[in-house]
Structures are given as structure tokens and as C-alpha cells.
CHARMM-style PDB file with segment names, atoms N, HN, CA, C and O in Angstrom:
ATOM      1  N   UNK     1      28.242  17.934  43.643  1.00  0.00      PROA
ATOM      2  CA  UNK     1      28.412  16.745  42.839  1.00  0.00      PROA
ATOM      3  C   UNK     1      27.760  15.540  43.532  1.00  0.00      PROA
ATOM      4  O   UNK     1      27.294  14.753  42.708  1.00  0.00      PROA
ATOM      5  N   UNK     2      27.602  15.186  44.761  1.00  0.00      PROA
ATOM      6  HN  UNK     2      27.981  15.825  45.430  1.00  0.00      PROA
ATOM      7  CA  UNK     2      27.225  14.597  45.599  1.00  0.00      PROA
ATOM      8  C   UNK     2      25.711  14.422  45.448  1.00  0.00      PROA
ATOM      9  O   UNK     2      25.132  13.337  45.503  1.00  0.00      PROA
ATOM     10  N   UNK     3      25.177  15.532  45.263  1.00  0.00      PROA
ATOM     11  HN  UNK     3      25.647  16.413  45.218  1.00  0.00      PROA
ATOM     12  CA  UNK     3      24.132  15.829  45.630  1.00  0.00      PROA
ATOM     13  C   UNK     3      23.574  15.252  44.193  1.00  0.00      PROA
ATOM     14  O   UNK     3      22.669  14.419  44.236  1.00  0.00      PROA
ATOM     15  N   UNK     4      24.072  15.659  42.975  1.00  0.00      PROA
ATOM     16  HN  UNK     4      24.808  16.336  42.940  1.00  0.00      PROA
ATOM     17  CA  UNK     4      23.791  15.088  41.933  1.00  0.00      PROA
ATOM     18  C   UNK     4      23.741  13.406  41.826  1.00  0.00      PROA
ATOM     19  O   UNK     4      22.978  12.862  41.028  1.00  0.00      PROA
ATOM     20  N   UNK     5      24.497  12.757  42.576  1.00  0.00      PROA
ATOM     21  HN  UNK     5      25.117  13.199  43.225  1.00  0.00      PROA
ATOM     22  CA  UNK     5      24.810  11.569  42.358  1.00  0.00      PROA
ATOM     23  C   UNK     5      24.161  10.840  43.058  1.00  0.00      PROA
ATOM     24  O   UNK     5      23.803   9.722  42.689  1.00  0.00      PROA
ATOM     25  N   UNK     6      23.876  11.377  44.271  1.00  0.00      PROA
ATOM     26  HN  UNK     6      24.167  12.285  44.571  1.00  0.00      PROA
ATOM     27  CA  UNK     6      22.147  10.724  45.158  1.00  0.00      PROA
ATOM     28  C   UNK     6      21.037  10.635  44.240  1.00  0.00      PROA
ATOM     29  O   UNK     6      20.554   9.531  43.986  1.00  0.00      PROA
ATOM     30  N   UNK     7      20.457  11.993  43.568  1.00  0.00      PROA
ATOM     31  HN  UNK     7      20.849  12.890  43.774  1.00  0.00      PROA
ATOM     32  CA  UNK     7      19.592  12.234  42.439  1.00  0.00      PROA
ATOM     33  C   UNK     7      19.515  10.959  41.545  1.00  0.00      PROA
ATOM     34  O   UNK     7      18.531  10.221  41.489  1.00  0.00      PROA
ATOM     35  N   UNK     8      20.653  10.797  40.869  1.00  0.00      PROA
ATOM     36  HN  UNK     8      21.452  11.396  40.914  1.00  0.00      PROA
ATOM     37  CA  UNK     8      20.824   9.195  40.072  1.00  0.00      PROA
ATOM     38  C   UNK     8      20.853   8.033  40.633  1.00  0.00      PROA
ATOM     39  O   UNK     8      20.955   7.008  39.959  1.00  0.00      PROA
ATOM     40  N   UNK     9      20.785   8.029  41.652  1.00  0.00      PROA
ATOM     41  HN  UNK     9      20.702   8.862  42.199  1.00  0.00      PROA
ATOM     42  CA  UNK     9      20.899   6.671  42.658  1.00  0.00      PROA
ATOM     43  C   UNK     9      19.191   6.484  42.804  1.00  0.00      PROA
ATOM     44  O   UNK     9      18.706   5.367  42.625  1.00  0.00      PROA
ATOM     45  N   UNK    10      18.690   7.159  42.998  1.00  0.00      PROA
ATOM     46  HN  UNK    10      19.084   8.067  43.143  1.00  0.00      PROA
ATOM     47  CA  UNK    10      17.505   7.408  44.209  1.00  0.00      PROA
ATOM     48  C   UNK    10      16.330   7.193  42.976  1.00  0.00      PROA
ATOM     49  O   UNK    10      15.460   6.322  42.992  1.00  0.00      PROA
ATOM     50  N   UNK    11      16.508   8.074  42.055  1.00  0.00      PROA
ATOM     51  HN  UNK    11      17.214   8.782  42.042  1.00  0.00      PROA
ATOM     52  CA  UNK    11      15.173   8.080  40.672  1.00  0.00      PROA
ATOM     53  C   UNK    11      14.560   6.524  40.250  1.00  0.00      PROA
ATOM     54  O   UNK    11      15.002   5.417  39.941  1.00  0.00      PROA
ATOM     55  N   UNK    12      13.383   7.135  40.429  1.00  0.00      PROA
ATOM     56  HN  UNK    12      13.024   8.034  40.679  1.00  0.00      PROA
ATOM     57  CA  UNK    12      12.567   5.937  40.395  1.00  0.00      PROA
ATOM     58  C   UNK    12      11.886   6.149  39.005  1.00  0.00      PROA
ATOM     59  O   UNK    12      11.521   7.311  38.822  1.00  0.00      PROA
ATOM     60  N   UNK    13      11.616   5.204  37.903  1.00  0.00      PROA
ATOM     61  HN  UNK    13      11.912   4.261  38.052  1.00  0.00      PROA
ATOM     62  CA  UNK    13      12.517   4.569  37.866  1.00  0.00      PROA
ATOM     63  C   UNK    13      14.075   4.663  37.553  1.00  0.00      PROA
ATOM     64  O   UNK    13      14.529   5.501  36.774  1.00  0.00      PROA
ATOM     65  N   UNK    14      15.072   3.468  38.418  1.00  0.00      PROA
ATOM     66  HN  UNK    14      14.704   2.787  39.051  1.00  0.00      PROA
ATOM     67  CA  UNK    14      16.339   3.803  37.922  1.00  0.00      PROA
ATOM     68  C   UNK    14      17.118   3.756  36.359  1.00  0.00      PROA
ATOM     69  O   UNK    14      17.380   2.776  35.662  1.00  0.00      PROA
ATOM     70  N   UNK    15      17.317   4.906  36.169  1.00  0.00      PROA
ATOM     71  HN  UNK    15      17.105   5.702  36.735  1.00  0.00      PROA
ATOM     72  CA  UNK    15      17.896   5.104  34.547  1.00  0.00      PROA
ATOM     73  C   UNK    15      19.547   4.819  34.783  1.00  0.00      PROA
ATOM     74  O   UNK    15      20.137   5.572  35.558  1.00  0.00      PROA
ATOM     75  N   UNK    16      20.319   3.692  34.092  1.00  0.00      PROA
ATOM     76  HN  UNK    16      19.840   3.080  33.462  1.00  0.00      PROA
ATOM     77  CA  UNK    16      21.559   3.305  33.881  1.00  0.00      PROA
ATOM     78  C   UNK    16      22.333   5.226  33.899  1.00  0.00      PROA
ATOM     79  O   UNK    16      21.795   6.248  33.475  1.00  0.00      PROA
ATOM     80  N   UNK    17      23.456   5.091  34.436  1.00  0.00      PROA
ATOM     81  HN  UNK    17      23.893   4.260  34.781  1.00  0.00      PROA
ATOM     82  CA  UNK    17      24.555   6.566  34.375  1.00  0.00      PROA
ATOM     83  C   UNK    17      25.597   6.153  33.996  1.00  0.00      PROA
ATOM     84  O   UNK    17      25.787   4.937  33.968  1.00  0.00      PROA
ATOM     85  N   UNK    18      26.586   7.064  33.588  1.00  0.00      PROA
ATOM     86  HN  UNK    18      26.431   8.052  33.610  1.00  0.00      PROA
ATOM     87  CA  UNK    18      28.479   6.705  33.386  1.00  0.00      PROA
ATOM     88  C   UNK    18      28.985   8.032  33.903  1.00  0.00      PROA
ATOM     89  O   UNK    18      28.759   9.182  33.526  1.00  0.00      PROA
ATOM     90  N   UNK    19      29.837   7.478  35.007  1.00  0.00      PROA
ATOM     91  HN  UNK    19      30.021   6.544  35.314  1.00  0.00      PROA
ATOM     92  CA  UNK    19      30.502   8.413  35.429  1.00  0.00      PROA
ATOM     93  C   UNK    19      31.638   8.980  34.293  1.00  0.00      PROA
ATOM     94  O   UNK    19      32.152   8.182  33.510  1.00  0.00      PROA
ATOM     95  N   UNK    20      31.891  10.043  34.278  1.00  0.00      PROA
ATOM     96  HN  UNK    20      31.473  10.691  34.914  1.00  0.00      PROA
ATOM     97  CA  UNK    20      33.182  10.635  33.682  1.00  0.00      PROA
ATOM     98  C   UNK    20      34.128  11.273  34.572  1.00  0.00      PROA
ATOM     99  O   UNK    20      33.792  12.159  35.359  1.00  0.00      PROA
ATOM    100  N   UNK    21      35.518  10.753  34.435  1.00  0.00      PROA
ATOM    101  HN  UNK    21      35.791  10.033  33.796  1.00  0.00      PROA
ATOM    102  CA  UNK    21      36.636  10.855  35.691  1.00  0.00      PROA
ATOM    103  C   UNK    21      37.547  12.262  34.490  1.00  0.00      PROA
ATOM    104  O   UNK    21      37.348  12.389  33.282  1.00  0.00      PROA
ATOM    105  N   UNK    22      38.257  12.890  35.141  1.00  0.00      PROA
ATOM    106  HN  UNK    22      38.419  12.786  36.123  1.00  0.00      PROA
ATOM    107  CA  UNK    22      38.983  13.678  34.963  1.00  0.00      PROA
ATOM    108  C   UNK    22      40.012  13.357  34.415  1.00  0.00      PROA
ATOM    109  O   UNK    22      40.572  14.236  33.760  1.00  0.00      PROA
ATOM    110  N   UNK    23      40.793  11.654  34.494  1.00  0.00      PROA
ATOM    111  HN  UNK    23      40.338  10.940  35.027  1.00  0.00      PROA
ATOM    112  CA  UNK    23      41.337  11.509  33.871  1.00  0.00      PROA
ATOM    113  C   UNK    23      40.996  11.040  32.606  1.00  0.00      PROA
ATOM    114  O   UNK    23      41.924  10.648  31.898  1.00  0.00      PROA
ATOM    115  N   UNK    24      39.777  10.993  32.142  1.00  0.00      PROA
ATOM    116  HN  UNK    24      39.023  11.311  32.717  1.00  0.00      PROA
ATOM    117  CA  UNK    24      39.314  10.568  30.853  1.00  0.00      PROA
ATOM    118  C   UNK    24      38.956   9.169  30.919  1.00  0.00      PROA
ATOM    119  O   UNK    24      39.085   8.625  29.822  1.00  0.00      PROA
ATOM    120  N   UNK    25      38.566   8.436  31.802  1.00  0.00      PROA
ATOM    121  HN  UNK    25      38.461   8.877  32.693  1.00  0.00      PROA
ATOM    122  CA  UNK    25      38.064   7.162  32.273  1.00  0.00      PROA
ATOM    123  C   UNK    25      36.239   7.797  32.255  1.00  0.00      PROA
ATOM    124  O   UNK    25      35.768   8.933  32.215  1.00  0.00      PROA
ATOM    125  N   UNK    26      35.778   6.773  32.295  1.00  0.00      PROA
ATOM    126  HN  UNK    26      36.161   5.849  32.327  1.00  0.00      PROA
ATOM    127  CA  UNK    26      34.224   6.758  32.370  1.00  0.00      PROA
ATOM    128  C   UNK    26      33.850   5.185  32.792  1.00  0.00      PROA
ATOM    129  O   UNK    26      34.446   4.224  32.307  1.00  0.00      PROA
ATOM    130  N   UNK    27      32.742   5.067  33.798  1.00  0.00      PROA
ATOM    131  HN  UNK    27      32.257   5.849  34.192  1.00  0.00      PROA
ATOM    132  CA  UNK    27      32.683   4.162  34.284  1.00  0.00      PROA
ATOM    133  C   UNK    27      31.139   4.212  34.274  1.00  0.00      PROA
ATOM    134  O   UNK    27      30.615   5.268  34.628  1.00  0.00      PROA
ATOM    135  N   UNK    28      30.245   3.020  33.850  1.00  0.00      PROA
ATOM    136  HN  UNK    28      30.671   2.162  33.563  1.00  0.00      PROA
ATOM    137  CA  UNK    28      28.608   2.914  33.972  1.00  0.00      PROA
ATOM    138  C   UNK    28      28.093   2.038  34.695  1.00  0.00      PROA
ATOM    139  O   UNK    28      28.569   0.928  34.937  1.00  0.00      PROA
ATOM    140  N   UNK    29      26.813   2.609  35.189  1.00  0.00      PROA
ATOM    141  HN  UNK    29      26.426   3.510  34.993  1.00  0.00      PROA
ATOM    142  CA  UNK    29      26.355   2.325  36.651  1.00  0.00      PROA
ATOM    143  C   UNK    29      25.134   1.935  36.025  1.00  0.00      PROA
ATOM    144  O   UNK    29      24.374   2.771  35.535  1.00  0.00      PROA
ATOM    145  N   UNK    30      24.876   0.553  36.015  1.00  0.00      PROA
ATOM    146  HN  UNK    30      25.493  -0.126  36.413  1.00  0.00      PROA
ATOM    147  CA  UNK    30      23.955  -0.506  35.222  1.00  0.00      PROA
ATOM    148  C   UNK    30      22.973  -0.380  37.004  1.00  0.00      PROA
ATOM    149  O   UNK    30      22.026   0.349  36.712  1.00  0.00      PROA
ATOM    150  N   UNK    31      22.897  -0.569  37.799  1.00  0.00      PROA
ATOM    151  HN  UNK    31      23.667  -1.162  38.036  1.00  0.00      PROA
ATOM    152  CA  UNK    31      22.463  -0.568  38.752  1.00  0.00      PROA
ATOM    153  C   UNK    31      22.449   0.264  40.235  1.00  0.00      PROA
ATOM    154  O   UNK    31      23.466  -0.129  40.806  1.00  0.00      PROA
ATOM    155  N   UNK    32      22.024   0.858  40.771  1.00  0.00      PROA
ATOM    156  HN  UNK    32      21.197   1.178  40.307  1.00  0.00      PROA
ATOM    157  CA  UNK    32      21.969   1.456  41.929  1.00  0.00      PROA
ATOM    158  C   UNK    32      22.821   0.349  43.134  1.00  0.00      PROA
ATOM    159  O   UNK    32      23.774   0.823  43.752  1.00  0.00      PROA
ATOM    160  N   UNK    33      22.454  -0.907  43.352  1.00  0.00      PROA
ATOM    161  HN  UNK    33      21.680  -1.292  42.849  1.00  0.00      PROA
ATOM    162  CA  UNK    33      23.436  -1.260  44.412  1.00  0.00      PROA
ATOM    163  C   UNK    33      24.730  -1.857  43.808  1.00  0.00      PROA
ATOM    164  O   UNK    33      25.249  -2.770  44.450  1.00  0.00      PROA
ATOM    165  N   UNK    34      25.367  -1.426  42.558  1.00  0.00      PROA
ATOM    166  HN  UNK    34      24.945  -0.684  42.037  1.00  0.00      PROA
ATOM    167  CA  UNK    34      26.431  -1.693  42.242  1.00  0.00      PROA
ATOM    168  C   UNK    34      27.768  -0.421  42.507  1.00  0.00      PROA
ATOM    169  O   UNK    34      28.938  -0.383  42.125  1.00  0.00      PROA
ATOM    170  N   UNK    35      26.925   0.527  43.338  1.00  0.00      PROA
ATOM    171  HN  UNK    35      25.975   0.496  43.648  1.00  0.00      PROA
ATOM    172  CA  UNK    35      27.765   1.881  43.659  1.00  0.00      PROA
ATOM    173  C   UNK    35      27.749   1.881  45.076  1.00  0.00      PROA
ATOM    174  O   UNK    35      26.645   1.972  45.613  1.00  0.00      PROA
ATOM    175  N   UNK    36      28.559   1.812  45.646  1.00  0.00      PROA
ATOM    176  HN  UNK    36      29.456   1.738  45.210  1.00  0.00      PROA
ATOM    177  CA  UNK    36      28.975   2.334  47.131  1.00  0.00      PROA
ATOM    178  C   UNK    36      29.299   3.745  47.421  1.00  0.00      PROA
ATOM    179  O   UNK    36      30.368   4.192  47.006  1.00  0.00      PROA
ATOM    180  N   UNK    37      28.585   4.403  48.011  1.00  0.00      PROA
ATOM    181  HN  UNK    37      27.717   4.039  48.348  1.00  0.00      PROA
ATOM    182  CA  UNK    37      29.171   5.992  48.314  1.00  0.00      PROA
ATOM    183  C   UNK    37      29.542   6.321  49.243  1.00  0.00      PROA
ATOM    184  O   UNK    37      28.863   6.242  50.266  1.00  0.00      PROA
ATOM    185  N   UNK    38      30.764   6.813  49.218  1.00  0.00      PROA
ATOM    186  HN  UNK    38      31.317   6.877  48.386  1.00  0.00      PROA
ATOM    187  CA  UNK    38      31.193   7.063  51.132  1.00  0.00      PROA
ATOM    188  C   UNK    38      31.189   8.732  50.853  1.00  0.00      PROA
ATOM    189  O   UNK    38      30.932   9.253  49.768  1.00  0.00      PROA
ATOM    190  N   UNK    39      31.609   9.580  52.352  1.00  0.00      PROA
ATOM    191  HN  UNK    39      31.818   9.157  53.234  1.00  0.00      PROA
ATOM    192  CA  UNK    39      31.852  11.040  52.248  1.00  0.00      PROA
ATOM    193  C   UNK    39      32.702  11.601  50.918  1.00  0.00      PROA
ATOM    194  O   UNK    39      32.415  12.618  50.286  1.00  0.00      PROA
ATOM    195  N   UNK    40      34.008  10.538  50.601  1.00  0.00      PROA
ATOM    196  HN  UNK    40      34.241   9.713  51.115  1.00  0.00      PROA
ATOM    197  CA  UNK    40      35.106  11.241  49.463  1.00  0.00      PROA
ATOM    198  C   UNK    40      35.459  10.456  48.470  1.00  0.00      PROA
ATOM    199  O   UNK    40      36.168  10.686  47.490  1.00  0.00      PROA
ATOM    200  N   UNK    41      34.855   9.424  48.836  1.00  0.00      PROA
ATOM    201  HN  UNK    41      34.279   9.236  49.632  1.00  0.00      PROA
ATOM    202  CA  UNK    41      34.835   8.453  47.291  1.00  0.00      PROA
ATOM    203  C   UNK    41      33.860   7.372  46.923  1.00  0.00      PROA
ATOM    204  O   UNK    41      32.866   7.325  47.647  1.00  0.00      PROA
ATOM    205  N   UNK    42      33.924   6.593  46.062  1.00  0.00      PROA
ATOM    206  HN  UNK    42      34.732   6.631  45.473  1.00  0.00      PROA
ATOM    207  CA  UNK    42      32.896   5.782  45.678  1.00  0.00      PROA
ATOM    208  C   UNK    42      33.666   4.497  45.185  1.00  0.00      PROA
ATOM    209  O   UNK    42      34.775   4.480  44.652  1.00  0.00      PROA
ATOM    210  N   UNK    43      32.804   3.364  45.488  1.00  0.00      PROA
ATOM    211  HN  UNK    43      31.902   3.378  45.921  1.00  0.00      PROA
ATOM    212  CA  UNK    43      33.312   1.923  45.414  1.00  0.00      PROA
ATOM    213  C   UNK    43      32.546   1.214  44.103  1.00  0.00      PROA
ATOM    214  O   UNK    43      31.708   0.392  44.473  1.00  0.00      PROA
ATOM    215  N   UNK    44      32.636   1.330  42.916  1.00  0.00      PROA
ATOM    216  HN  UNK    44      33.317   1.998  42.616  1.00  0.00      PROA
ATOM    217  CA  UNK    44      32.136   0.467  41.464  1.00  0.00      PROA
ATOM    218  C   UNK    44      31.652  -0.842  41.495  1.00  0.00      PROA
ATOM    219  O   UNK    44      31.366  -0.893  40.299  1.00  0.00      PROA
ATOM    220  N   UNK    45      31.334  -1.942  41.922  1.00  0.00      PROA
ATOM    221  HN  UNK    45      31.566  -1.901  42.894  1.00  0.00      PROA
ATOM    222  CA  UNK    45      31.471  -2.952  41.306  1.00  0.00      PROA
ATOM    223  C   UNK    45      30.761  -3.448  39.777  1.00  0.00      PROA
ATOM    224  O   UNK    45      29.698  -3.033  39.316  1.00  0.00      PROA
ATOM    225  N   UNK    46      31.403  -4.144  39.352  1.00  0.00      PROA
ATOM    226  HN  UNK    46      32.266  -4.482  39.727  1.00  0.00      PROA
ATOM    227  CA  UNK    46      31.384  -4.487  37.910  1.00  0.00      PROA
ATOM    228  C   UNK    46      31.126  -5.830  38.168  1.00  0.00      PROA
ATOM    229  O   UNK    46      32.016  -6.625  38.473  1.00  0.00      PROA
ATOM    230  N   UNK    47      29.009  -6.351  37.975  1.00  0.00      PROA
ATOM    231  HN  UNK    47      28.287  -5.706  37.728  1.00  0.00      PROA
ATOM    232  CA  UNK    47      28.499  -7.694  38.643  1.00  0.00      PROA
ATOM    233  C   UNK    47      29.367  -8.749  37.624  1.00  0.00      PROA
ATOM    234  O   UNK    47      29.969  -9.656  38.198  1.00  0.00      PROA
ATOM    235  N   UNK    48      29.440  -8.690  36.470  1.00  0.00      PROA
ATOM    236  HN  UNK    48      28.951  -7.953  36.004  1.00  0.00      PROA
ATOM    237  CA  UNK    48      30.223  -9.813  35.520  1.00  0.00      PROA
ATOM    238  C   UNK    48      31.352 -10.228  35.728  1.00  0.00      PROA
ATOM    239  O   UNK    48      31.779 -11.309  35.321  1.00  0.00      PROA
ATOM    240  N   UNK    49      31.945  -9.444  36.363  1.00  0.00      PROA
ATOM    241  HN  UNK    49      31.598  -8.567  36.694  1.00  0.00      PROA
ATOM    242  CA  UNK    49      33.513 -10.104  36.575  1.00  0.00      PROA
ATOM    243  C   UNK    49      33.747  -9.931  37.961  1.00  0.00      PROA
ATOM    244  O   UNK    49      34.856 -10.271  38.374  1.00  0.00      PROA
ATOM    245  N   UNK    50      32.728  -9.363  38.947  1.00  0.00      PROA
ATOM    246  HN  UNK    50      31.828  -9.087  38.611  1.00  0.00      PROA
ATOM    247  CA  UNK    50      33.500  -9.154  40.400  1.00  0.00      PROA
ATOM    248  C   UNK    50      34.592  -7.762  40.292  1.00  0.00      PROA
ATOM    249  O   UNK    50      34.608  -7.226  41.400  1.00  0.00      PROA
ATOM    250  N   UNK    51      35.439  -7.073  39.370  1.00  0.00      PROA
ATOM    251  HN  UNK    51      35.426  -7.508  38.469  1.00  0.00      PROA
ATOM    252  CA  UNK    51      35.940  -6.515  39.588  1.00  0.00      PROA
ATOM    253  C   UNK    51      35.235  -4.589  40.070  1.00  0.00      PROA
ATOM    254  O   UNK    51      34.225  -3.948  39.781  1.00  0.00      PROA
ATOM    255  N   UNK    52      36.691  -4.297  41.050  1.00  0.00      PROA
ATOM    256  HN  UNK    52      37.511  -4.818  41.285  1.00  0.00      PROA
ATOM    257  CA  UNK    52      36.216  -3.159  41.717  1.00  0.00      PROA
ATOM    258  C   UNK    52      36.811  -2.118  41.212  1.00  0.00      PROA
ATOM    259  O   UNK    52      37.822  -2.349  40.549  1.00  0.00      PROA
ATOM    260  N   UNK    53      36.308  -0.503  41.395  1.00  0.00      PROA
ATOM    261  HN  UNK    53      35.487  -0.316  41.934  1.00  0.00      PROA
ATOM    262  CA  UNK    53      37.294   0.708  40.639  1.00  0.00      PROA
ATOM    263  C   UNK    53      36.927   1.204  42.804  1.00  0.00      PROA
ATOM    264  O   UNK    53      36.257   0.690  43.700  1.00  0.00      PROA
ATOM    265  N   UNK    54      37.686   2.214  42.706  1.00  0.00      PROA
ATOM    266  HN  UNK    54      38.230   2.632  41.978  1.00  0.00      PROA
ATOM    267  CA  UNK    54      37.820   2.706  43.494  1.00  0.00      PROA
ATOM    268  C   UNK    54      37.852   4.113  42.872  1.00  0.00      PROA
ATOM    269  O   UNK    54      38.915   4.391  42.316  1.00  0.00      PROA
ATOM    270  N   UNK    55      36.738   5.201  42.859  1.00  0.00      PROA
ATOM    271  HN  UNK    55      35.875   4.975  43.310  1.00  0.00      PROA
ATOM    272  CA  UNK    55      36.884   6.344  42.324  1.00  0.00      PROA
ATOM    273  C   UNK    55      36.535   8.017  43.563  1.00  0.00      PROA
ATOM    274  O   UNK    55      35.563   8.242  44.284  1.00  0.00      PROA
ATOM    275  N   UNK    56      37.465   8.632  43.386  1.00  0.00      PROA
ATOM    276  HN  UNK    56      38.255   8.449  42.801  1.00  0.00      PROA
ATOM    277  CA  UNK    56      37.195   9.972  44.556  1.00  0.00      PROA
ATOM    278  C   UNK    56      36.270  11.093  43.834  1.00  0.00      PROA
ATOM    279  O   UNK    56      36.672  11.770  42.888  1.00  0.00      PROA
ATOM    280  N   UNK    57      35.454  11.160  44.194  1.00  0.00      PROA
ATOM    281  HN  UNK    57      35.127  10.610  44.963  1.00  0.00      PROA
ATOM    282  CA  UNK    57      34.535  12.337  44.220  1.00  0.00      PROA
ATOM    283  C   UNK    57      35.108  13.698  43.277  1.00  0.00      PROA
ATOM    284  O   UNK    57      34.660  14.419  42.385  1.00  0.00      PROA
ATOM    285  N   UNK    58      36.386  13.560  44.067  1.00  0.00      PROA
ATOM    286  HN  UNK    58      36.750  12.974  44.791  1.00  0.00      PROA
ATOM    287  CA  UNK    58      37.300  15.084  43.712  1.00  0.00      PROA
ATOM    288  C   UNK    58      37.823  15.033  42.398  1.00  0.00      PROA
ATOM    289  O   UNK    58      38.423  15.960  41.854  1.00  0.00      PROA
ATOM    290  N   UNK    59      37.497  13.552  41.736  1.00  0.00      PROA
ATOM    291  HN  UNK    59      37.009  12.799  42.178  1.00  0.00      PROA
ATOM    292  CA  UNK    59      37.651  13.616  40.316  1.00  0.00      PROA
ATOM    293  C   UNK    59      36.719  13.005  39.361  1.00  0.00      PROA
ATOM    294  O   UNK    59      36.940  12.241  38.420  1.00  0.00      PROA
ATOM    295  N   UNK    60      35.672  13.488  39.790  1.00  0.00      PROA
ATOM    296  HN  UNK    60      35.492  14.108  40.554  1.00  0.00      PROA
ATOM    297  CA  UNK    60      34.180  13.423  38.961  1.00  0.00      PROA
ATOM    298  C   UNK    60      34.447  14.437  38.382  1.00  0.00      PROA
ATOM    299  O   UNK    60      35.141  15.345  38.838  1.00  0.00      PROA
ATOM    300  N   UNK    61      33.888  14.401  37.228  1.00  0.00      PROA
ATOM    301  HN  UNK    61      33.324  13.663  36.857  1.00  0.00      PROA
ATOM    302  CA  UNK    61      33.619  15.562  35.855  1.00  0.00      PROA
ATOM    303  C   UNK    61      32.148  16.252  35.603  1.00  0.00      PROA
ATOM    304  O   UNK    61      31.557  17.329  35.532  1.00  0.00      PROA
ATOM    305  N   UNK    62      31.921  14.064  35.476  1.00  0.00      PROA
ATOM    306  HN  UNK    62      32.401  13.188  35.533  1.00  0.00      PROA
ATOM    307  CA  UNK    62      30.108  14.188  35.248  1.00  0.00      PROA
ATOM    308  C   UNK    62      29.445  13.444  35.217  1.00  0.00      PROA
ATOM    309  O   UNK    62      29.878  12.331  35.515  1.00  0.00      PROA
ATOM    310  N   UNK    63      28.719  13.509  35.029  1.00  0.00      PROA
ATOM    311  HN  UNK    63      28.367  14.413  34.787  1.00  0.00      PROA
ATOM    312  CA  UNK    63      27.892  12.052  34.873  1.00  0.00      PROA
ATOM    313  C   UNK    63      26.493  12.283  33.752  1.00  0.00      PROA
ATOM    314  O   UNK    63      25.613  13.136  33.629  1.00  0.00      PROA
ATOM    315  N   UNK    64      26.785  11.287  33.208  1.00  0.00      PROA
ATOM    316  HN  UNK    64      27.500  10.594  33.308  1.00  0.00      PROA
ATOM    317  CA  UNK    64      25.738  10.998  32.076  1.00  0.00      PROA
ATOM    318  C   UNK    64      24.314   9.793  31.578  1.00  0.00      PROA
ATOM    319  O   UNK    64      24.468   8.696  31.041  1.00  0.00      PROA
ATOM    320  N   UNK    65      23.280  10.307  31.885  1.00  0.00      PROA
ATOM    321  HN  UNK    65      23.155  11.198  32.321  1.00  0.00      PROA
ATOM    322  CA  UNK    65      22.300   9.252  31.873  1.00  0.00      PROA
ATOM    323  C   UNK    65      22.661   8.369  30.328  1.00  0.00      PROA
ATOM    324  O   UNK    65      22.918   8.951  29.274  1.00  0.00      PROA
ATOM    325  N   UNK    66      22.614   7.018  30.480  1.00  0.00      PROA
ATOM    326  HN  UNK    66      22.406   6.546  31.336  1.00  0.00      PROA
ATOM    327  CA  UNK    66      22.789   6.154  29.134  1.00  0.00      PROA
ATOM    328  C   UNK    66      21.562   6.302  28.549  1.00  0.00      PROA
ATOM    329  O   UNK    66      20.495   6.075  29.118  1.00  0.00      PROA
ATOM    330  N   UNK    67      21.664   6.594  27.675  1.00  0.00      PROA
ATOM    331  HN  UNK    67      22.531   6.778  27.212  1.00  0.00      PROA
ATOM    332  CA  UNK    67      20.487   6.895  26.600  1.00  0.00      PROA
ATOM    333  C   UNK    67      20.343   5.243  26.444  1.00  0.00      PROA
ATOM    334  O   UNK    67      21.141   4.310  26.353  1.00  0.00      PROA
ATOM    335  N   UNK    68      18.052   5.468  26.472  1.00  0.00      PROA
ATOM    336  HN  UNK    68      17.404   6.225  26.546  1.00  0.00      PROA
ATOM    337  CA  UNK    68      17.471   4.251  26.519  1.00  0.00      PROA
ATOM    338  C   UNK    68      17.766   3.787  24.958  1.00  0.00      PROA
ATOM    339  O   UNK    68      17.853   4.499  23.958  1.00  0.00      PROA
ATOM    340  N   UNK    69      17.899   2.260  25.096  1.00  0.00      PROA
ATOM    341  HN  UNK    69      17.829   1.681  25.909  1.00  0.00      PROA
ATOM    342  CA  UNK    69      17.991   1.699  24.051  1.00  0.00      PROA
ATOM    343  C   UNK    69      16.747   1.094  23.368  1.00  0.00      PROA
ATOM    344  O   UNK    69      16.037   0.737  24.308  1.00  0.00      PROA
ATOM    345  N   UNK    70      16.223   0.845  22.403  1.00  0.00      PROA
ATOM    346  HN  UNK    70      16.800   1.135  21.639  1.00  0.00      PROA
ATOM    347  CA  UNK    70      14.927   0.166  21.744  1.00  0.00      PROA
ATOM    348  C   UNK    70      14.717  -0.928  22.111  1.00  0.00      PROA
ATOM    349  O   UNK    70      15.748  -1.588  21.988  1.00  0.00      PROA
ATOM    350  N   UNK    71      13.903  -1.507  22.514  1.00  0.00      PROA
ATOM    351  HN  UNK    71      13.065  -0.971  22.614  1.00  0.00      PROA
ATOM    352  CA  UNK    71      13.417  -2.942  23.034  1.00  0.00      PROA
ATOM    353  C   UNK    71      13.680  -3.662  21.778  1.00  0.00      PROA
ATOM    354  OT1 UNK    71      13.445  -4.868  21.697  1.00  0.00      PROA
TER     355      UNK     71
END
């Protein structure tokens, strides 16, 4: 899963993702330095409001590229 989630970080160019949590939460990653990755979890920030998720690895599902929108 990890390994997947470098893949989306790293792609040039960067394509927007949404995580999907196990508990049925989903969270989207508008930017590459708006994700913090440690060994067992990951740090969100959300640039509009400052607010943070705190999400563990061990409850990733999936992750989904946001389909491009029309200019």
C-alpha cells in the first residue's frame, strides 16, 4: 500500500488522489506536499482551513485518482 502511495506522490505530472479509509471516510490529496508520510501513518493537511486528519496506513482501502475535470 505504501508503495502505491509513493507512486501517487512522486508522478509527474501530479494527478489530485482520495484516499478511501475503511471506515468509509475518504480524504483528497489536491497536492503532494499536503501529505506527510511516516512508516504507519500519514498526516492530511487541508490548505483552506489549516485543518489536520491523522490517518494509519493499516486502514487504507484505496486510493483513487480524481478524474480530470474540463478546463
Amino acid at each position: 500500500m505504501k508503495e502505491q502511495l509513493t507512486k501517487l506522490l512522486m508522478a509527474t505530472p501530479f494527478q489530485p488522489f482520495t484516499i478511501k479509509m475503511s471506515d468509509g471516510q475518504s480524504y483528497e490529496v489536491r497536492h503532494p506536499e499536503n501529505l506527510a508520510v511516516g512508516k504507519h501513518f500519514m498526516v492530511l493537511i487541508e490548505p483552506e482551513t489549516d485543518r489536520t486528519h491523522d490517518l494509519y496506513l493499516l486502514h487504507v482501502t484505496s486510493f483513487e485518482r480524481t478524474p480530470k475535470t474540463p478546463a
